[in-house]
C-alpha positions in Angstrom: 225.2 37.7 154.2 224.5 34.5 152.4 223.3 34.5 148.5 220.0 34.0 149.1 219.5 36.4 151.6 221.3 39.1 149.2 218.9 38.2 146.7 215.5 38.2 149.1 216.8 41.4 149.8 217.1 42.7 146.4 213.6 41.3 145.3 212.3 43.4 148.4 214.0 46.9 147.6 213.0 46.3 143.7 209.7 45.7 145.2 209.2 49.0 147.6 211.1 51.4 144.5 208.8 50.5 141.8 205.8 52.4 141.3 202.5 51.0 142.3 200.0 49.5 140.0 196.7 51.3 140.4 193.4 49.4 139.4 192.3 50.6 135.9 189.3 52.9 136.1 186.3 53.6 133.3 186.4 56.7 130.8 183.6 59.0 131.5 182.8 61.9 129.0 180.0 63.8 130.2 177.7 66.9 129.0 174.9 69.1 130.3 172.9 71.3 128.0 169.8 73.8 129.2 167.2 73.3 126.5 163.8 74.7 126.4 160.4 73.1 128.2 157.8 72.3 126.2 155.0 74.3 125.9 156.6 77.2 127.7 158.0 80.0 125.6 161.0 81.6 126.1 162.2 79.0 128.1 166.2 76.8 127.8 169.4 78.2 127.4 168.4 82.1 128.3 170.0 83.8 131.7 167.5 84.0 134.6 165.4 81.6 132.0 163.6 78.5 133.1 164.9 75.7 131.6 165.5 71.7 131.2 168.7 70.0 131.7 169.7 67.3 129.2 172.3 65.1 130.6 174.6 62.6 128.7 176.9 60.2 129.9 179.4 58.1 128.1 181.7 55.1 129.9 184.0 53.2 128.3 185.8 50.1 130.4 186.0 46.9 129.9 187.4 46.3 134.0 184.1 44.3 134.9 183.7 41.2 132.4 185.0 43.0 129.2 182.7 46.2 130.9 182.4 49.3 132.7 181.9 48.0 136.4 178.3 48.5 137.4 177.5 52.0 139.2 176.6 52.9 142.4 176.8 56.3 142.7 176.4 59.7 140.7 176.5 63.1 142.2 176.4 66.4 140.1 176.8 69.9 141.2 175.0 72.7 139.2 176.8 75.9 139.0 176.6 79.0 141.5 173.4 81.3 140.4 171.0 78.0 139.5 167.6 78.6 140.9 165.9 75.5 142.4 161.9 75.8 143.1 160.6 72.1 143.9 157.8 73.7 145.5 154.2 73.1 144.2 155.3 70.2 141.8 153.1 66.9 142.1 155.4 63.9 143.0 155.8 60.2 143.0 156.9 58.4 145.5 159.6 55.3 145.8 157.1 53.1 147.5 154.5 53.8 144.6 157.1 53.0 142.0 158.5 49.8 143.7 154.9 48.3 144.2 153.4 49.4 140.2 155.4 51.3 138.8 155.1 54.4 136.6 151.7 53.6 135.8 150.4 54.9 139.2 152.6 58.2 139.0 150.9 61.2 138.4 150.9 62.4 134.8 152.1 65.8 136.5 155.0 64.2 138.5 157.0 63.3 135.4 160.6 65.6 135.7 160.6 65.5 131.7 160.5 63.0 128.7 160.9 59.5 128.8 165.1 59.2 128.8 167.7 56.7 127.4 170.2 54.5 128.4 172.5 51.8 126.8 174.1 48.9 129.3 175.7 45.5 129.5 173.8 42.2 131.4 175.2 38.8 130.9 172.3 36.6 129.0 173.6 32.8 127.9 177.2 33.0 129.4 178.0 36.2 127.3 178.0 39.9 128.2 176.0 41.8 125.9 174.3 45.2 125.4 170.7 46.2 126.6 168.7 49.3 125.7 166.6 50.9 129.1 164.4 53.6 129.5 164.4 56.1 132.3 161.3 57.6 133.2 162.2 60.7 136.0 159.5 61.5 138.4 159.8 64.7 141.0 160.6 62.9 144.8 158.4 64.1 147.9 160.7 66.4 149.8 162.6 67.0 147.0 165.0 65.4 144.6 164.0 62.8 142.1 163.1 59.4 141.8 164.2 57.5 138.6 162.4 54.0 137.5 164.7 51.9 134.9 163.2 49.9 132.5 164.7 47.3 130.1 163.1 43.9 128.7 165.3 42.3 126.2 167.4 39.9 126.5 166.9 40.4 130.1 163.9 41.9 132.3 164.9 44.9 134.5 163.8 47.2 136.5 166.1 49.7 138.7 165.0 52.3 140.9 167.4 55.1 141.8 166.6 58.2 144.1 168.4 61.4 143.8 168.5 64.2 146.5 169.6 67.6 146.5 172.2 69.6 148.9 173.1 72.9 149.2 176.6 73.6 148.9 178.5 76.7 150.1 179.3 78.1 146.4 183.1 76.3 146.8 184.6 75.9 143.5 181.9 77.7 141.7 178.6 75.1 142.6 175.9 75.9 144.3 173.8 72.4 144.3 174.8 69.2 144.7 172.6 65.7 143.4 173.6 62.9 144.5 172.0 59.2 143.1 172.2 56.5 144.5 172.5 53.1 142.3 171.6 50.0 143.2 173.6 46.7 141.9 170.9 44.5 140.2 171.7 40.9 138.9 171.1 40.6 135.0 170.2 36.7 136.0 170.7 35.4 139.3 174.2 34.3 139.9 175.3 36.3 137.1 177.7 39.6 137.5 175.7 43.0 137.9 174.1 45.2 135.3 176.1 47.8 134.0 176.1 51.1 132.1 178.0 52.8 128.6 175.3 55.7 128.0 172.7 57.4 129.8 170.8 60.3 128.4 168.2 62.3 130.4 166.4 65.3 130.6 164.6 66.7 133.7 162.8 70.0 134.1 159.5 71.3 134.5 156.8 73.9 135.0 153.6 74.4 135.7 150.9 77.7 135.9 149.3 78.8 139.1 146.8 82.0 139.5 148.7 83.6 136.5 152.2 82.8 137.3 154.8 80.4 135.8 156.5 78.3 138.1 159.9 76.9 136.8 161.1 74.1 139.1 164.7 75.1 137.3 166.1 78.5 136.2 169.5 79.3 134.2 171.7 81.6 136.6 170.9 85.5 135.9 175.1 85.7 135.1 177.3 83.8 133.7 181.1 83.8 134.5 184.0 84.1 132.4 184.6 81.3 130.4 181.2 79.8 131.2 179.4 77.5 133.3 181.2 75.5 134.9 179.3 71.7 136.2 181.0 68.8 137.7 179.6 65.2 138.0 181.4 62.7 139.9 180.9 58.8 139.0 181.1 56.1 141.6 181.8 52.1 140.3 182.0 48.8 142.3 185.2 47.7 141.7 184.3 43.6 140.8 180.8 44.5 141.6 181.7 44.9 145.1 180.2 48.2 147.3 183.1 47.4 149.7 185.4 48.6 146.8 184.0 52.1 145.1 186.4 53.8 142.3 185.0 57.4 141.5 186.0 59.2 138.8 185.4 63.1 138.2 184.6 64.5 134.9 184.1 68.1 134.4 182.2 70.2 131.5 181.6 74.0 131.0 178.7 75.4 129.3 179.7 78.3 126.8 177.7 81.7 128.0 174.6 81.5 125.9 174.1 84.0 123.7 172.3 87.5 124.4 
């Protein structure tokens, strides 16, 4: 064996025993609270209770341009027990949104109050933050459809669906909703639109012939421990769908009190 070979060889070995570099992923910290609906009584964070979900999200990354990568993809499961009842509830659909807007929607379709959410877009060369609103509107057949709306420094104007699935009650979850993101150029040629908070609450109800109709209840039990909810967040690695990175983040919600 000649030097060079001995040392090609010793490269290679070094190469095969040291531990692989994964990618770096985002930081999510996430939280789901049941709060009441407004002008129902006795309505939030009561067992067998109709109720509103706030949702928060936080991401922390700098991976994508000294940012989170933009998302594609969020699905959250809802815990065994949670009563679903889209039934009955006026909707909006995603051809109505794409062509005006939420100005055509309904009044009745909106899922709950105007949300929040806080991203990056590249304006002059330099990535900086942009505040959106989400307005939530109930989906025909189900499911939601979700109109983003931010207009400084940038316009934008995203429109995510999300549908529901029933799941088997595996790991303590009953419902699954899964969102699909779209990538959206902050200015053409420029990397994607991306995400550090998002706040929303959906939930609704309406009265028919004397009865309450909650399109969400609270479970009638809760488990030991608490609830437990799971949301799993899907990124383009370099803004590329080819390349998703999902990270799981998990939260239990204490047993409210009796």
């Amino acid at each position: 064996m000649t030097r060079r070979t001995g040392i090609c060889l010793a490269v290679l070995v070094a190469a095969l025993t040291l531990p692989s570099l994964a990618s770096a992923l985002p930081t999510v910290k996430f939280k789901v609270i049941p709060v009441p609906i407004p002008g129902f009584p006795h309505t939030g964070y009561i067992l067998g209770a109709g109720t509103a979900l706030k949702t928060e999200y936080e991401i922390e990354g700098n991976e994508y341009d000294g940012s989170p990568p933009p998302i594609i993809a969020i699905k959250f499961y809802l815990p065994n027990g949670t009563q679903l009842h889209p039934s009955g509830f006026p909707t909006c659909s995603k051809p109505l949104l794409e062509q005006f807007g939420p100005v055509k929607c309904p009044k009745s379709s909106a899922a709950g109050p105007v949300g929040r959410a806080l991203g990056y877009v590249t304006f002059g060369g330099e990535r900086v933050e942009e505040a959106v609103e989400i307005s939530s509107f109930y989906a025909p057949g189900g499911g939601f459809e979700f109109f983003s709306d931010g207009h400084s420094p940038v316009s934008l104007e995203i429109l995510s669906g999300g549908r529901f699935k029933r799941l088997s009650g595996a790991g303590g979850f009953s419902q699954e909703l899964e969102v699909e993101v779209p990538l959206v150029e902050s200015v053409p040629g420029a990397p994607y639109a991306s995400v550090k908070t998002i706040d929303v609450v959906a939930g609704s109800a309406y009265r028919s012939h004397g009865k309450t109709i909650y399109y969400g209840r609270v479970p009638a039990r809760c488990p030991a421990g608490g609830f437990p909810v799971r949301s799993e967040v899907t990124f383009a690695e370099n803004g590329e769908i080819s390349r998703p990175e999902t990270v799981s983040v998990a939260y239990t919600a204490p047993c409210p009190r009796k």
